[in-house]
C-alpha positions in Angstrom: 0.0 0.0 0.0 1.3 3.3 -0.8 1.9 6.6 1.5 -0.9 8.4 -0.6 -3.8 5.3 0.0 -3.2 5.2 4.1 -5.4 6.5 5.8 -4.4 8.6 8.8 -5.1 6.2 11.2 -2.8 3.4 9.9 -0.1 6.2 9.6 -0.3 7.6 12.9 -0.9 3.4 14.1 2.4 2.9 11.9 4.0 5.3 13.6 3.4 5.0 17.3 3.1 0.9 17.2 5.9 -0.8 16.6 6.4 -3.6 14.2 6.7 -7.1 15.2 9.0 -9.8 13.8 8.8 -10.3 10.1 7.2 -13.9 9.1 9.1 -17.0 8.5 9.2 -19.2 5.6 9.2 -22.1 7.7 8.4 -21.3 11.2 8.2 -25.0 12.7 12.0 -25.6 12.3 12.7 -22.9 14.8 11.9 -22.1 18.7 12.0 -18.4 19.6 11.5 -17.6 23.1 11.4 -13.8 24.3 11.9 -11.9 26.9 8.3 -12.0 28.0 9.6 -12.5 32.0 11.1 -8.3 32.0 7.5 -7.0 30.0 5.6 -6.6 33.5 8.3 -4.7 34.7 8.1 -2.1 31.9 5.0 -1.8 31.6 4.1 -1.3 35.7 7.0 1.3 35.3 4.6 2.7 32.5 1.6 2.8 34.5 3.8 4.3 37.7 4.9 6.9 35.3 1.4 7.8 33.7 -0.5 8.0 37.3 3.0 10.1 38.4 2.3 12.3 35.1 -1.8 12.5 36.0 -0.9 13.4 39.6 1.4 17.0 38.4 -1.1 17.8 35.7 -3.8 18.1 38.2 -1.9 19.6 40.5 -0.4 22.2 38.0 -3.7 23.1 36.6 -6.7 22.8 39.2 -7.5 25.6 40.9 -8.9 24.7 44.5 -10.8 28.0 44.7 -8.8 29.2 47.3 -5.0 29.5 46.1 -4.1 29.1 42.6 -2.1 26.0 41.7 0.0 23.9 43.7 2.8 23.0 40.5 2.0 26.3 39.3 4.0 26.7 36.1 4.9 22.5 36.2 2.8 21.7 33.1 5.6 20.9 30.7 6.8 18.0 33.4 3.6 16.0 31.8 4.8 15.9 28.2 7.9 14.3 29.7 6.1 12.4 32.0 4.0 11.0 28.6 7.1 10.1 26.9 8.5 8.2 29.2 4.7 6.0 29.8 5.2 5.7 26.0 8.8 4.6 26.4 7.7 2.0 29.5 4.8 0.4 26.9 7.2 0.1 23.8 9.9 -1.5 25.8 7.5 -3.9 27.2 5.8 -4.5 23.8 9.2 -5.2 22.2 10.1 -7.7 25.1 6.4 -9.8 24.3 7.1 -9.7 20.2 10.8 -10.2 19.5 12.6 -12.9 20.3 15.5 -13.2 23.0 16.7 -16.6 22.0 16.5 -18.9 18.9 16.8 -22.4 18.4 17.4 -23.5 14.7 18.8 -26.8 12.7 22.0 -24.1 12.4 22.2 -23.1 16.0 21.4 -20.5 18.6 20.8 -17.4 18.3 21.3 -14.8 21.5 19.8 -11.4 20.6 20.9 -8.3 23.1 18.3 -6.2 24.6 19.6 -3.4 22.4 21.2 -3.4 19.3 20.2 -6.8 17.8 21.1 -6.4 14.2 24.9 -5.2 14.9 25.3 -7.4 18.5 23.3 -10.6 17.1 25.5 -13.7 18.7 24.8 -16.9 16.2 26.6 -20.2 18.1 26.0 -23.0 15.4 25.3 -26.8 16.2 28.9 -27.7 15.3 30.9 -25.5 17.9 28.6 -26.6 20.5 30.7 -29.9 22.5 28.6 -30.0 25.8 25.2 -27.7 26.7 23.5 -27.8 30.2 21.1 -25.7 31.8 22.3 -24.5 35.5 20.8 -26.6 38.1 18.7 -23.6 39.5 17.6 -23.0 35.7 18.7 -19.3 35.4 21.9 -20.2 32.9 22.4 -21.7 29.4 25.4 -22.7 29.2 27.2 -23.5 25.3 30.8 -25.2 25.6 32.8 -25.1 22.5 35.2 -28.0 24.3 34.8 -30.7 26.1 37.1 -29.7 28.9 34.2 -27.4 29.3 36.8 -24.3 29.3 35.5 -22.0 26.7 31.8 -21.1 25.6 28.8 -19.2 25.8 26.2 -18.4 29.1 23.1 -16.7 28.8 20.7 -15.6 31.5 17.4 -17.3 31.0 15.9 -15.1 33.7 14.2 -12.8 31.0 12.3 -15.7 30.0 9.3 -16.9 32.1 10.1 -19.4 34.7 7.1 -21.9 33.1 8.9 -21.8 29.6 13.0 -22.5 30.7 12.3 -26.1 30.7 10.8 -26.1 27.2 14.4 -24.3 26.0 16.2 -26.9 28.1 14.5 -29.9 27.0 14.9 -28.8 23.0 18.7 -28.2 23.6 19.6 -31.4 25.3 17.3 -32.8 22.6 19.2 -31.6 19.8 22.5 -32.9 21.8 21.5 -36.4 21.9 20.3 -36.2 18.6 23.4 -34.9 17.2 25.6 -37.4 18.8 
């Protein structure tokens, strides 16, 4: 669709929602797990912000009949009040729709919080000697030898606790199968 057939809905929805992960040509040969266990903290920190943001505009701006204002003059504190609730919600949205982890036929895939495309860490299936998930489940840990010297360890705490044993059951999976 082209700029001049949106409407301005979609343009101002284009704008101020952002885009989720492009489709897959074959989505069944991979696992993507996100960082769905740090979303309720962004967006309670959105809510706090947008009830912290309510609280000076009404202060700023009623007058109790008696005095003027209490923030008298605080006004412009809501605009940046508004951008960081808009800051909280994006942050949470991205942390529900893209993925933190990836489990291919090539490898895995560890994506940073920020700066995916030029920090994207890709450990393929044939570097991998030994992988184990910590006994308290909080660590994946990738070991290029078998001394278990050198390798990879990712925090699984930003994904939910109910879904760490469906990562650690497809990588010790693909272990066995590959030996």
């Amino acid at each position: 669709m082209t700029e001049e057939k949106k409407t301005m809905v979609e343009i101002i929805k284009g704008a101020v929602i952002p885009c989720g992960p492009k489709s897959l040509a074959e989505p069944e040969k991979e696992l993507r797990f996100t960082r769905a266990a740090q979303a309720p903290l962004f967006f309670g920190l959105s809510v706090v912000f947008l009830i912290m943001t309510l609280a000076v505009f009404i202060l700023s701006t009623q007058d109790w009949g008696m005095d003027g204002p209490i923030l008298d003059g605080w006004l412009w504190i809501c605009l940046l009040g508004l951008l960081l609730c808009y800051w909280m919600i994006r942050l949470g949205v991205r942390c529900t729709r893209n993925a933190y982890i990836i489990l291919s036929p090539l490898g895995v895939e560890i994506f940073p919080f920020f700066g995916a495309k030029e920090n994207l860490q890709v450990i393929y299936w044939t570097q991998v000697a030994d992988a184990e998930v910590t006994a308290d489940a909080k660590n994946l840990v990738l070991h290029f030898t078998e001394e278990k010297k050198s390798g990879v360890v990712a925090s699984l705490k930003p994904i939910s606790e109910r879904r760490r044993h469906l990562l650690e059951e497809a990588v010790l999976g693909v272990m066995e199968n590959r030996d």
